[in-house]
Wavefront OBJ file of the C-alpha trace (Angstrom):
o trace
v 12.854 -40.941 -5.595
v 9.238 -39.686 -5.394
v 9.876 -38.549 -1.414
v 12.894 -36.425 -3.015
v 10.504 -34.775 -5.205
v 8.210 -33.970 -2.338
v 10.479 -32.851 0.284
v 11.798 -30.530 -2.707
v 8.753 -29.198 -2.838
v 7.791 -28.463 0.388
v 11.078 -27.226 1.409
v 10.993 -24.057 -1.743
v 7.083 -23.699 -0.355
v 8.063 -22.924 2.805
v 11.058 -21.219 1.915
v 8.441 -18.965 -0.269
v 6.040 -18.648 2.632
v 8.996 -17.743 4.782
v 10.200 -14.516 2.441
v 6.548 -13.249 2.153
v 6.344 -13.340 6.018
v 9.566 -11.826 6.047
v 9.175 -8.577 3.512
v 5.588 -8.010 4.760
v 7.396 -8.236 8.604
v 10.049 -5.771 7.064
v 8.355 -3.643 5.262
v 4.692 -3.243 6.224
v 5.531 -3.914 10.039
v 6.701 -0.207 10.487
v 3.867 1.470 8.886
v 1.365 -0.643 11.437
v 3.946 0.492 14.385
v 3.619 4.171 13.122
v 0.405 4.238 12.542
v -2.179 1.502 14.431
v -5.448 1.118 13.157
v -8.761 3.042 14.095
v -12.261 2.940 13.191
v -13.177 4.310 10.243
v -16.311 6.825 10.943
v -19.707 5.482 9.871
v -20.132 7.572 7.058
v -16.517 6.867 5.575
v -15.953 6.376 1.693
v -15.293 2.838 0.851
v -13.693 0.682 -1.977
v -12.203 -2.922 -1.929
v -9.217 -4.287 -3.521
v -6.828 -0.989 -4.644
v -3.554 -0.412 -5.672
v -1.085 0.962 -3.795
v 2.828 1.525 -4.052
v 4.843 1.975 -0.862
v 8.940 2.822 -1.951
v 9.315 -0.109 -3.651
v 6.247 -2.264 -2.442
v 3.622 -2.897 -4.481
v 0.221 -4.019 -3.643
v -1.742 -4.258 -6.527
v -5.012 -4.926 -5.879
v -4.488 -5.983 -2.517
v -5.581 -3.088 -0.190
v -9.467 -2.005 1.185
v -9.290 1.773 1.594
v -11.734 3.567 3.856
v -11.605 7.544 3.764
v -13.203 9.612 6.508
v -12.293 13.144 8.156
v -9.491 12.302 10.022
v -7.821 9.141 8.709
v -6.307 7.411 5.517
v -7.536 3.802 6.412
v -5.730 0.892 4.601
v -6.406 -2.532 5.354
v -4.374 -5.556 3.495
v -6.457 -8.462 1.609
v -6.724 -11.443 3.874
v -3.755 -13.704 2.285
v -1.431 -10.904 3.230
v -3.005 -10.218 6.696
v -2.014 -13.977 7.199
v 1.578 -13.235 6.604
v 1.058 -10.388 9.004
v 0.462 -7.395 6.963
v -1.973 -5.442 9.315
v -4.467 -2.761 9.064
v -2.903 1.048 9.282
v -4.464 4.602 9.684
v -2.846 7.395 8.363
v -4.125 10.274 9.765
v -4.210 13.637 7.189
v -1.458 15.442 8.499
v 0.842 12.966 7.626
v 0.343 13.150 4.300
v 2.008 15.748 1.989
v 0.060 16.048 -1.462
v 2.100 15.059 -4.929
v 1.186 15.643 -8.666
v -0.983 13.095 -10.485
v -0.139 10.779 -12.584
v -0.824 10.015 -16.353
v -3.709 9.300 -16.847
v -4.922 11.061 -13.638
v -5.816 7.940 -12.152
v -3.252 7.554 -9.817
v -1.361 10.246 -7.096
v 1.874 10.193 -5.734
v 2.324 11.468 -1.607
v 4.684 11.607 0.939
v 3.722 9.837 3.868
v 6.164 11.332 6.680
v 8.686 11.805 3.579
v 7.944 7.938 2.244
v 6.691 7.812 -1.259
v 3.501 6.390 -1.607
v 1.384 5.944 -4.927
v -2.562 5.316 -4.814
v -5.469 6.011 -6.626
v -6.524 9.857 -6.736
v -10.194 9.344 -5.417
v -8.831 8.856 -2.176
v -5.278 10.400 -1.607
v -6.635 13.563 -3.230
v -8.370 14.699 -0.205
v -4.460 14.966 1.718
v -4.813 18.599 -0.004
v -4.007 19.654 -3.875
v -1.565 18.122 -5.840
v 2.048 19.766 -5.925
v 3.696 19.623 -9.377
v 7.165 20.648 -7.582
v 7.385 18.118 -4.693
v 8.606 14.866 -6.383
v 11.247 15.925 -9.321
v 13.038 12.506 -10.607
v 12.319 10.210 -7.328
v 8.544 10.074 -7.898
v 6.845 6.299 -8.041
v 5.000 6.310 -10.973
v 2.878 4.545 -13.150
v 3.366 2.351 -16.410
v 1.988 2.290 -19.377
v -1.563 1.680 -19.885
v -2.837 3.003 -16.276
v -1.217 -0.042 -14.743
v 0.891 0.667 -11.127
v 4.427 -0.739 -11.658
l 1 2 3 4 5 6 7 8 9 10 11 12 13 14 15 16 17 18 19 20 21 22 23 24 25 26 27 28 29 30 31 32 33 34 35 36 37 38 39 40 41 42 43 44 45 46 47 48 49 50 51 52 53 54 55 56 57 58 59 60 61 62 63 64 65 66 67 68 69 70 71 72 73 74 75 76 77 78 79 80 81 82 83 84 85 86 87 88 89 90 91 92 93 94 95 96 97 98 99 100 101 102 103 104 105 106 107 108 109 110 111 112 113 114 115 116 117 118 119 120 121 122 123 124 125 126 127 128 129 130 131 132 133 134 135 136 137 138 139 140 141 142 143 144 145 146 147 148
């Protein structure tokens, strides 16, 4: 009976493993197709483990942002690099400006018409915020600062 219990458990593990592979295959793998990774400049702005919302993905705490000149440089936490979640750069012009959110903390963009929700500091240099752009469909942001 004990072998039961183990085979159980390794089958819903891998079954687990499987579905992360899978979502971060379906829905990271087109952002690294669309936009493959550079170099971030020397003097880029850097912060570890941010929030970010893509549609209905959320990676809270689980993205290193760099910010130079030319690119928007996220790169996954390790754990989620493993289920092949790569590094992307977005360069500027692919990234239409939203409004903030309450409490200012966070921004909402359009990447190529993709909502996206990050932290100001570093989305805010895609241009200033537009208070018209996102109506109703906007990602937004819980209570308490929190990304949902």
């Amino acid at each position: 009976m004990t072998w039961f219990w183990i085979l159980v458990v390794v089958a819903v593990t891998l079954f687990d493993l499987g579905l992360i592979w899978a979502v971060m295959k379906v829905g990271w793998g087109p952002w690294m197709l669309q936009y493959p990774p550079r170099e971030p400049t020397p003097d880029a702005v850097k912060r570890k483990f941010q929030s970010f919302r893509f549609g209905i993905m959320s990676f809270g705490g689980c993205v290193h942002v760099a910010v130079d000149e030319g690119h928007l440089h996220l790169r996954p936490i390790l754990p989620l690099r493993w289920f092949g979640a790569g590094p992307i750069s977005v360069p500027w012009s692919s990234i239409r400006p939203g409004r903030k959110r309450r409490p200012g903390r966070w921004l909402n963009v359009k990447i190529d018409g993709k909502a996206v929700t990050g932290p100001s500091w570093c989305l805010e240099l895609a241009g200033e915020p537009d208070e018209g752009e996102f109506g109703n469909d906007a990602v937004g942001v819980g209570g308490g600062g929190k990304l949902i």
